[in-house]
N, C-alpha and C positions, 0 to 999 in steps of 0.2 A: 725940708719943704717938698721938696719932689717925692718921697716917700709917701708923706700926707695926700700929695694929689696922687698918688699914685692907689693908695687906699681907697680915697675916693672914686676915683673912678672904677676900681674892683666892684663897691659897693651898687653903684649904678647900674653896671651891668647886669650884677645878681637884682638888682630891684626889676628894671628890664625883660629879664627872663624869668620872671615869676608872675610877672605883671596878667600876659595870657593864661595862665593857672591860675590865678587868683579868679580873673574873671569870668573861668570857665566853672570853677566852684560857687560865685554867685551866680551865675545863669543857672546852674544844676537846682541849687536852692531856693530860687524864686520859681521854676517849673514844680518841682517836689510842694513846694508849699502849694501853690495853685490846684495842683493837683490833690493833696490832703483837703484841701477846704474843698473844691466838689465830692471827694468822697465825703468829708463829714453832715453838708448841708442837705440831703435825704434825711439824716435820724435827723439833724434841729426841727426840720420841719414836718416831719412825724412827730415828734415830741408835742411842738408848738399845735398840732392836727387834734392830737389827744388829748388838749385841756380844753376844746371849744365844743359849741354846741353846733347845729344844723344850720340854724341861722349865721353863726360867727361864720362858718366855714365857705357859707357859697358870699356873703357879703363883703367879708374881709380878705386884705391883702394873704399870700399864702405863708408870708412869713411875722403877719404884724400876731401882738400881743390879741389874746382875748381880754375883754373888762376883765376877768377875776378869772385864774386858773381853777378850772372846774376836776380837780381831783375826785369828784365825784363819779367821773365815769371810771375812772379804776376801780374804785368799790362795787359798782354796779356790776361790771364784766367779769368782777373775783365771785361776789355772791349769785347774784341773779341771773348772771349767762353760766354757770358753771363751768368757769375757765379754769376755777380751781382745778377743778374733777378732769377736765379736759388736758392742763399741765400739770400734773400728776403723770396721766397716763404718757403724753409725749415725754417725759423724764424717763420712768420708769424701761418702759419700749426701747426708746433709743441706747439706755444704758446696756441693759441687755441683747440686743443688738451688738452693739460695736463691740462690747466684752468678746460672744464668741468669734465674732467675723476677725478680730484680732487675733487671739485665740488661733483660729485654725489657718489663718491665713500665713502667721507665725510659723505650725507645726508645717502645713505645706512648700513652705517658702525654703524653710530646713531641709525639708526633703530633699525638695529639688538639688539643693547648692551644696549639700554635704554629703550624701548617698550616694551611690550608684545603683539605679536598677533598669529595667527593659524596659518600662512602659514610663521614661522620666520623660522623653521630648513631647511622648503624646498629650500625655498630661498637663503640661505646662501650655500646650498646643490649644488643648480642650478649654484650660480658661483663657486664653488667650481670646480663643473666640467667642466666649461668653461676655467679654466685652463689647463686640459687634451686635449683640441681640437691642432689639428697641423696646424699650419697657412695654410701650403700648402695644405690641405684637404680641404679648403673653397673658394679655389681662384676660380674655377669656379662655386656654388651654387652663391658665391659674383657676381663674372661679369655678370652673368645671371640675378643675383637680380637688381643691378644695370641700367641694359640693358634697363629693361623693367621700371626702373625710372625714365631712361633718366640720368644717373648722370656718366656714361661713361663720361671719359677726360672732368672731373670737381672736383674742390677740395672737395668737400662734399663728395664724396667715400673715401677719403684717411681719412679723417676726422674723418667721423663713425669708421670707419676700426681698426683707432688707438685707439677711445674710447672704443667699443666693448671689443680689446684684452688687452688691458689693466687693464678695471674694474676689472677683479679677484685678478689678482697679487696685484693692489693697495688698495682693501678691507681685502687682508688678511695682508699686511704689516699693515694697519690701526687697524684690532680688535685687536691684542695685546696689543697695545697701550690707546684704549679706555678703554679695562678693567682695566690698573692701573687709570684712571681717578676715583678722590673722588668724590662719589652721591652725599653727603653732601652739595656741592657748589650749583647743583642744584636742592638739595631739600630745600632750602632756598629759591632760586630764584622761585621755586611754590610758596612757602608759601607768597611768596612778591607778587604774584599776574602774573609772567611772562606766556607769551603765548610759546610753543613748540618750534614756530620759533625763539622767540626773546633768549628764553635758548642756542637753537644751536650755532647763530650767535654772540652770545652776551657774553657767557663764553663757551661753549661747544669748538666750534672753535679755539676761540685765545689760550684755553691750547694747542693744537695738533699741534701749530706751528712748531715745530722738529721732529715732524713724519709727517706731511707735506713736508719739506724741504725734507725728503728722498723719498718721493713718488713723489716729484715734479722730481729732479735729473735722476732718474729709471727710470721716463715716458719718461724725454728727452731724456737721451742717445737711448732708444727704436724707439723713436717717427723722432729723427735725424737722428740718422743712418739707419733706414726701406729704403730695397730696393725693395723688390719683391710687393707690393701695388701699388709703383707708376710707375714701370716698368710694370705692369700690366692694372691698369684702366687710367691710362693716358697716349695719345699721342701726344698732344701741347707742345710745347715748350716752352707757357707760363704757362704751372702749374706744369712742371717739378722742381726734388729738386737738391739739391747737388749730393747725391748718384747718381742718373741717370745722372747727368747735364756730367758727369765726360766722360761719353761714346762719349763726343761730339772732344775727342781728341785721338780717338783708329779709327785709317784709316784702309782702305784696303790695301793699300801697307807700310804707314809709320805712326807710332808712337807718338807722342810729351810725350816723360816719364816725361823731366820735367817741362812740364806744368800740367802733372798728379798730379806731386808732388804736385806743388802748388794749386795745386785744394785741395787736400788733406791736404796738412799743414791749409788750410783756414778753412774747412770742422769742425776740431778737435777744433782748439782754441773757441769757443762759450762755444763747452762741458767742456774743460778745465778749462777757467774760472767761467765757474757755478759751478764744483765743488769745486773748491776753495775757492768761496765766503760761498758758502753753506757746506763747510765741516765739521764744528763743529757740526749745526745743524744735518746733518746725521747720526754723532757718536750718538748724543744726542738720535736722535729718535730710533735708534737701537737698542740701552742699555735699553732704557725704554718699547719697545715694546717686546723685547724679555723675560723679565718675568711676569707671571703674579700674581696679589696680591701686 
């Protein structure tokens, strides 16, 4: 008998002292959730913005139902606003884009944490402070530069433009990461005889996969969503992107909000499923580049 209550009472106390854990796990959980449902309820009601007409949108609640989802205006903004033509060109760009800005930001990154040479601190210095520049501070040194390259309303302006402002932010999410990388693997791959290049490409690289995936992500939302670049050095129609494409349904006298919409719901989902696909890897490369040792 004494044993029994003597159990019990063990048990009590561990219930007791779990009791403040427990409910500091539901408070964590009901914040977190509160918090998800304001991040999700923008796209519902973009979503819900995109099936109504002019009339539905200023008369109806922002979140109620239209009479009949008007999928109509997605068809309209695929054929008739050449949204096609317009995300096309925002895929394409952005793709190449991040390719090399990863790309070299990779080989720079390498240099820096693997090499030794004279001009390593300046250098790292120089993009350091290429981060401090304000976009808007180079638009016109840019179009001037441009001008006289001939590369006005041509994608090769937007191109550079994104690589440029890119390389710093993506070299410095990179050296964190490199310094947890072990020498070890390729001081082996010396001793085996490999050339600089084949170390890079050939185990260097494939470890930085998930801090790649983060630097890939960061470029794109950047490199997608940029408006002032191509509302700047282009004025064709065909090398226009999303973000600009969008102005082709804001009239003088009238509207189409919900073809806006759907311009917009179109615009988001690419980034949305890239970060989904990609979202483990981001955790990954973040965790690992944020300490060093």
């Amino acid at each position: 008998m004494q044993l029994e209550t003597t159990r019990r009472q063990a048990q009590a106390l561990t219930l007791r002292s779990k009791l403040p854990g427990q409910i500091g796990y539901g408070v964590l959980y009901i914040v977190l959730s509160i918090v998800a449902v304001i991040q999700i309820f923008p796209l519902l009601w973009l979503m819900l913005f995109s099936l109504k007409n002019n009339e539905e949108i200023f008369n109806l609640a922002p979140m109620a139902f239209p009479e009949r989802l008007r999928w109509e205006n997605y068809e309209k903004v695929w054929t008739q606003g050449h949204i096609n033509s317009y995300f096309f060109n925002s895929v394409w760009m952005t793709l190449v884009s991040v390719g090399v800005t990863v790309l070299l930001a990779s080989l720079v990154t390498f240099a820096l944490t693997r090499m030794k040479w004279k001009l390593q601190s300046f250098v790292l210095g120089l993009f350091m402070v290429g981060m401090m520049i304000p976009v808007h501070s180079t638009l016109i040194p840019l179009f001037s530069m441009f001008m006289k390259m001939n590369l006005t309303n041509h994608p090769l302006s937007i191109i550079l433009s994104y690589i440029a402002f890119n390389l710093p932010i993506t070299i410095m999410i990179m050296l964190g990461f490199y310094y947890t990388l072990p020498r070890e693997v390729e001081e082996a791959a010396v001793m085996d005889g490999c050339s600089v290049n084949r170390i890079f490409f050939s185990i260097t690289l494939p470890m930085t996969a998930s801090v790649l995936s983060t630097a890939v992500i960061i470029n794109m939302i950047y490199n997608w969503n940029e408006f002032i670049f191509v509302n700047t050095f282009i004025s064709s129609e065909k090398y226009k992107t999303l973000t600009v494409g969008v102005q082709n349904f804001v009239g003088q006298y009238t509207t189409d909000w919900g073809a806006i919409g759907a311009t917009l719901m179109i615009s988001i989902l690419p980034i949305m499923i890239a970060f989904i696909l990609l979202s483990n890897r981001i955790v990954e490369g973040i965790a690992a580049g944020s300490v060093k040792g």
